[in-house]
C-alpha positions in Angstrom: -17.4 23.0 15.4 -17.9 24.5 11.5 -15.6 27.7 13.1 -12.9 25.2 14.9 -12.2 23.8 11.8 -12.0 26.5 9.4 -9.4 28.2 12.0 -7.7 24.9 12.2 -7.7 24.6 8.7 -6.2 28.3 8.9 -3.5 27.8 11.0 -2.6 24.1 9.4 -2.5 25.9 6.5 0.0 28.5 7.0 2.1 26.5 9.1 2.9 23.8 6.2 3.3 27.0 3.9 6.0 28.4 6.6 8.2 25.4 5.2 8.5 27.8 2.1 11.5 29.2 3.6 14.4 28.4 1.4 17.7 26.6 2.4 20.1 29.5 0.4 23.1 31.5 0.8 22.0 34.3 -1.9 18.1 35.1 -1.9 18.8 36.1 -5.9 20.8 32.8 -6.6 18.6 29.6 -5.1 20.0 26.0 -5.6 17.8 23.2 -6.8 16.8 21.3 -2.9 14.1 19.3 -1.1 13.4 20.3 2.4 11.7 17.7 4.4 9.4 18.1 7.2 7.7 16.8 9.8 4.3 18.4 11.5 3.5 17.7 15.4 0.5 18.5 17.0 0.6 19.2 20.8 -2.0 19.2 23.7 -1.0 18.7 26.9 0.1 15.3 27.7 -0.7 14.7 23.7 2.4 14.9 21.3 1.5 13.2 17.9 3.2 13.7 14.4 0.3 14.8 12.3 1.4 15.2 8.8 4.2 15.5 6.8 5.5 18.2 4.5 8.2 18.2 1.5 9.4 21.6 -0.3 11.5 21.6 -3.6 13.1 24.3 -5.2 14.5 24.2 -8.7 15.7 26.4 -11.6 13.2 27.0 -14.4 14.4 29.2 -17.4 15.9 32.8 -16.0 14.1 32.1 -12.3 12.5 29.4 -10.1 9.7 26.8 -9.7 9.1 26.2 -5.9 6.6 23.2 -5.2 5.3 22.5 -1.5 3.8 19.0 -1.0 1.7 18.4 2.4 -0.7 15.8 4.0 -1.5 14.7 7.3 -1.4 11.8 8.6 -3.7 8.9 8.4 -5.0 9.0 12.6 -5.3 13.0 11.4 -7.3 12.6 8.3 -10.0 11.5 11.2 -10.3 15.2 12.5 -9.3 17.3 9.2 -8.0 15.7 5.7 -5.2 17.7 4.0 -3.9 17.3 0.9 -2.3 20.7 -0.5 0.0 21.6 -3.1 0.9 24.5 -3.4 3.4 26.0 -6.6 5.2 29.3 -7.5 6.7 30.6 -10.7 9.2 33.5 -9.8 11.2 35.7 -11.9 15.1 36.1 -11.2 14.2 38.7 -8.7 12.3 35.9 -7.0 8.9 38.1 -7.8 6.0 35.7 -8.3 4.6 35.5 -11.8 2.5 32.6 -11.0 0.8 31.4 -7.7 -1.5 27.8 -7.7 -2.7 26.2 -5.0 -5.0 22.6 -4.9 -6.2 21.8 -1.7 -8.3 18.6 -1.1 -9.1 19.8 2.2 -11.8 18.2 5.4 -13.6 17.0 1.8 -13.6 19.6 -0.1 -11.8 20.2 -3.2 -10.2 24.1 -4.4 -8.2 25.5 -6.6 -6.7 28.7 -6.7 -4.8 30.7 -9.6 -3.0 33.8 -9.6 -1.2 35.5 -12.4 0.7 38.4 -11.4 1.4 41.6 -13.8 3.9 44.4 -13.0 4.0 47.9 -14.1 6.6 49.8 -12.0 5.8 50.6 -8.4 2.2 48.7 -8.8 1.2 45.2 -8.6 -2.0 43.7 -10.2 -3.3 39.7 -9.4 -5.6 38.0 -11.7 -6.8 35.8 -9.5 -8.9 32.8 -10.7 -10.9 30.4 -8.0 -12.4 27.1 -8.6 -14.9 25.5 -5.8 -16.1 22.4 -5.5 -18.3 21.0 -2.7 -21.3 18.4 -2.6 -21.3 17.9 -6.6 -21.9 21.7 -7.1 -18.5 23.6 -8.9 -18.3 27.4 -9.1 -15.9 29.9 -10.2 -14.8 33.1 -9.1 -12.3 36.0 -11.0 -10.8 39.0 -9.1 -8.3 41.6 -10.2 -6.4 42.8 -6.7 -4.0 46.2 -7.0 -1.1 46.6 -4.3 2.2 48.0 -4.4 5.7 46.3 -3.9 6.3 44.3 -2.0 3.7 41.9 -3.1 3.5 38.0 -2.4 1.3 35.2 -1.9 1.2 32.0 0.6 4.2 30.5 -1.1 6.2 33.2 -2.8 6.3 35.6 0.7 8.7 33.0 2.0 11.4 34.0 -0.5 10.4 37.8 0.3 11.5 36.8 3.9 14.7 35.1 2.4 16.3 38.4 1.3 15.6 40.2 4.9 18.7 41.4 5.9 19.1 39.8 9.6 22.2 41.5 10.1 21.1 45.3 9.3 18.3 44.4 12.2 17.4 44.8 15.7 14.8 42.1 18.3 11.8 44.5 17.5 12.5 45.6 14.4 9.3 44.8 11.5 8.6 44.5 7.8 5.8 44.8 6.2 4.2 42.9 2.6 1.2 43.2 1.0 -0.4 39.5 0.6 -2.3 38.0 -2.4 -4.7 35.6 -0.7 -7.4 34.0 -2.9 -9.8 36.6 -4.0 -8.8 39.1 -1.3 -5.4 41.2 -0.4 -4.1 40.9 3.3 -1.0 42.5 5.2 1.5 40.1 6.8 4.0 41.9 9.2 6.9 40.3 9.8 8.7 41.2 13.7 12.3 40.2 14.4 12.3 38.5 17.6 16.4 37.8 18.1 18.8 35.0 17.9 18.0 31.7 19.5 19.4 28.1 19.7 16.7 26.2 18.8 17.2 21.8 19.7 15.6 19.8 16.9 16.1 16.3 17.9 20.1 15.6 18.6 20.7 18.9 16.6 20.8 22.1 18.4 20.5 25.6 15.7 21.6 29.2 16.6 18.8 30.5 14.5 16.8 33.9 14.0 13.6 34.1 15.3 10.8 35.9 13.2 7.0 36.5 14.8 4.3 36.5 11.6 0.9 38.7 12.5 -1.5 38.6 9.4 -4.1 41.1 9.1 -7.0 41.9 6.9 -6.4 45.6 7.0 -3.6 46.6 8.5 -5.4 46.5 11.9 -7.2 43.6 12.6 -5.6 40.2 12.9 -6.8 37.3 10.1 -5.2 34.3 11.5 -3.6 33.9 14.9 0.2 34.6 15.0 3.1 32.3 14.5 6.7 32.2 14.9 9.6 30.8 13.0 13.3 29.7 13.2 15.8 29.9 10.6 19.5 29.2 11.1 21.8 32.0 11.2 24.4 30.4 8.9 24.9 31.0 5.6 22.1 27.6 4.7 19.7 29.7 6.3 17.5 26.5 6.9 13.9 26.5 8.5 14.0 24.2 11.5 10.9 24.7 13.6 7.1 26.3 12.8 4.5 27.2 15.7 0.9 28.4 15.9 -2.0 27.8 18.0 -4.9 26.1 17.4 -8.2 26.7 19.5 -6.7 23.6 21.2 -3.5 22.7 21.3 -0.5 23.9 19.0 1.0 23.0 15.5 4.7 22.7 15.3 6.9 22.2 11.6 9.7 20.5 12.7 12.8 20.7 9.8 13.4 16.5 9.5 16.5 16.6 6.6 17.7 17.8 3.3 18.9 16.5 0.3 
């Protein structure tokens, strides 16, 4: 049961942060906008929303604050409580200079902080986590070294946003080094195609983009998951999948503003 949920919890987790994908015409020129979002989980016969997620994006000084917002639902809470936000401070380049993430989570309360430093090629994370479970706190500090291109859970989405779709083939893959917590992972990115994707009474021609995390290069983290975005210039998110031990996950884009 104990591993069920933390992969659950794994795979919740990324999906909602999936949502990150920004609604933009120009990855180095983002307009203010909230995404909305709603989260379905699927088993057979079973097709239940299960949460709900909202993603803003605004101007702050020379760059950008990004905010994602996500909970389940209250039938949901039941199995696995979420409550996340999750925020990222990025420079005009949209490179994260600050990653935080609060998670009330199945109980349990964390909070991680990462603050990024940049010295040509190389990439260091001063990362910062803060525990809490049964009364008892800890904290944690870790310095992580990569090169560019570096992210974390929220920023790699506006990594993904300056991918040039049309310079690529179905097959084609990128690579980024991953800032998660108090260790460094490797998230390749594989471009699947074009697809019309039906959302409701709204059909997408979208890109499709398979996402394979791994702890070394080699051995897979989290199970995979794939991802729609439209193909014009809005570039919009419309639909998330990834499988749980039972059943799947699926973000579902529900409106803009």
């Amino acid at each position: 049961m104990r591993s069920f949920r933390t992969t659950k919890a794994r795979i919740i987790h990324i999906c909602l942060l999936a949502l990150a994908l920004c609604d933009t015409t120009n990855a180095f020129d983002l307009g203010d906008e909230v995404l909305r979002y709603n989260v379905t989980y699927k088993w057979g016969l079973i097709n239940k929303n299960a949460g709900t997620a909202v993603m803003t994006v605004s101007h702050q000084g020379d760059g950008y604050r990004a905010e994602l917002c996500a909970r389940s639902d209250p039938w949901a809470d039941r199995i696995y409580q979420v409550r996340d936000t999750l925020v990222s401070v990025m420079n005009d380049r949209l490179q994260p200079l600050l990653y935080e993430k609060l998670a009330h989570e199945d109980g349990k309360f964390s909070h991680d902080l990462i603050r990024y430093k940049y010295q040509g090629n190389t990439v260091e994370g001063y990362c910062t986590r803060f525990r809490e479970k049964n009364g008892t706190t800890s904290t944690e500090h870790t310095e992580l070294t990569a090169t560019l291109p570096t992210a974390d859970m929220l920023s790699v989405y506006f990594f993904i946003r300056s991918m040039d779709f049309h310079a690529m083939k179905p097959g084609d893959v990128v690579s980024v080094n991953m800032f998660s917590g108090k260790r460094k992972e490797l998230l390749y990115l594989t471009y699947t195609g074009t697809e019309e994707i039906r959302i409701g009474k709204h059909t997408y021609n979208c890109y499709g983009i398979s996402f394979r995390f791994t702890s070394n290069g080699k051995t897979k983290s989290s199970e995979n998951m794939t991802g729609w975005i439209t193909t014009d210039a809005s570039r919009i998110p419309v639909r998330i999948t990834g499988t749980l031990p039972v059943g799947k996950i699926h973000v579902l884009y529900a409106g803009g503003e």
